[in-house]
C-alpha positions in Angstrom: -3.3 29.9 2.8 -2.1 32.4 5.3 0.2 32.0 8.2 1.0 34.0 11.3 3.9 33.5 13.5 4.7 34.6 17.3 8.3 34.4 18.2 8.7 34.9 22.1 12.7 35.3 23.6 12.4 33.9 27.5 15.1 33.5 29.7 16.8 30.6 30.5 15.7 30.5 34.3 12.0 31.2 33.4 12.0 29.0 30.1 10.2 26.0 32.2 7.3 28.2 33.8 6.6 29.7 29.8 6.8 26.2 28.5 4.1 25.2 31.2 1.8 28.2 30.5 2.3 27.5 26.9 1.1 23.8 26.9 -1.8 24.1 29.7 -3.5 27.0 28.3 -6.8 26.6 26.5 -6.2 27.1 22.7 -9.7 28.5 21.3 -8.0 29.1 18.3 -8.7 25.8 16.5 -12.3 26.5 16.7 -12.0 29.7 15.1 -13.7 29.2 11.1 -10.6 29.1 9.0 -8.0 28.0 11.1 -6.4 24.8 10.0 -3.0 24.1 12.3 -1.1 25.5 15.2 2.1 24.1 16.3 3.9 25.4 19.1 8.1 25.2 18.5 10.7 25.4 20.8 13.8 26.7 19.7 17.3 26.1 20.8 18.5 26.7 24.1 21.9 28.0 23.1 22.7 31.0 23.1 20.4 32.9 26.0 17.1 33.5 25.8 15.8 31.0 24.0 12.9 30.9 21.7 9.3 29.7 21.4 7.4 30.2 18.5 3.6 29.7 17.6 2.0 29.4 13.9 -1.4 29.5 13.0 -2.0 28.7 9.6 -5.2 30.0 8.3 -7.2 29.3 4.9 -7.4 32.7 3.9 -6.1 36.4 5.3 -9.9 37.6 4.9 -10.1 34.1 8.4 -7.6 35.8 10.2 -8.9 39.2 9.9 -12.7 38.1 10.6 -11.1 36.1 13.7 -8.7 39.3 14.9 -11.4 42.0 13.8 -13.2 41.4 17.0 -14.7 38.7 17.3 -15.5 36.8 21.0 -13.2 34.4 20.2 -10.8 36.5 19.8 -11.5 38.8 23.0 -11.6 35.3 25.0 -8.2 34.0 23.9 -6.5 37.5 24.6 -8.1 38.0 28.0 -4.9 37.5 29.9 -2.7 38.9 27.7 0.5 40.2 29.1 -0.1 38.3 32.2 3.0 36.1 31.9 5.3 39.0 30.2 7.7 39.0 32.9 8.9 35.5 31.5 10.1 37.5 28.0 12.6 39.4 27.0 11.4 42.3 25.0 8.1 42.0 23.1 6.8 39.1 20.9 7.7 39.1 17.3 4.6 39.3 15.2 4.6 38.6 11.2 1.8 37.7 8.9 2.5 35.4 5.8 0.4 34.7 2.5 1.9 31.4 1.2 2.8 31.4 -2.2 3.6 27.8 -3.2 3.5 24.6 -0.8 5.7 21.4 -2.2 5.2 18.5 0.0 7.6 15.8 0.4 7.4 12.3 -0.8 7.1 10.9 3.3 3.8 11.7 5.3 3.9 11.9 8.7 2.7 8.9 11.1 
């Protein structure tokens, strides 16, 4: 498995009009062959800016790089890219993750 993580710093004051572009934007990602999960976290609000955060776990590096190496969904979902970067502070955080071990917990969510 492979994840990817965003980490975006907004300001307090704009945090509500992020949080609304965040949760009514298409997400094409899910369609994408490979890609298994994408939550979208809010961080804490203390101290200034505070912090949103996507994953995108993936089954393998070789489906994210076929998904970022081109392809029309990837053009489509980056379209508007930088559109709403007067809401951040700074650029977003990228990293890219190969997971090593997974241990799951006895409790499964509802």
């Amino acid at each position: 498995m492979f994840v990817v993580v965003n980490r975006f710093k907004v300001r307090l004051d704009w945090h509500p009009d992020f949080r609304r572009r965040w949760l009514d934007r298409e997400v094409l990602l899910n369609t994408a062959p490979g890609c298994l999960m994408i939550p979208f976290l809010k961080g804490s609000t203390y101290p200034n800016p505070v912090a949103y955060i996507s994953h995108a776990f993936w089954a393998s590096r070789e489906a994210f790089e076929a998904w970022r190496g081109g392809s029309d969904l990837f053009q489509t979902a980056h379209k508007n890219a930088g559109k709403g970067e007067h809401l951040t502070i700074g650029q977003r955080a990228f990293s890219a993750s190969e997971v090593l071990r997974t241990v799951e917990g006895m409790e499964r969510p509802a």
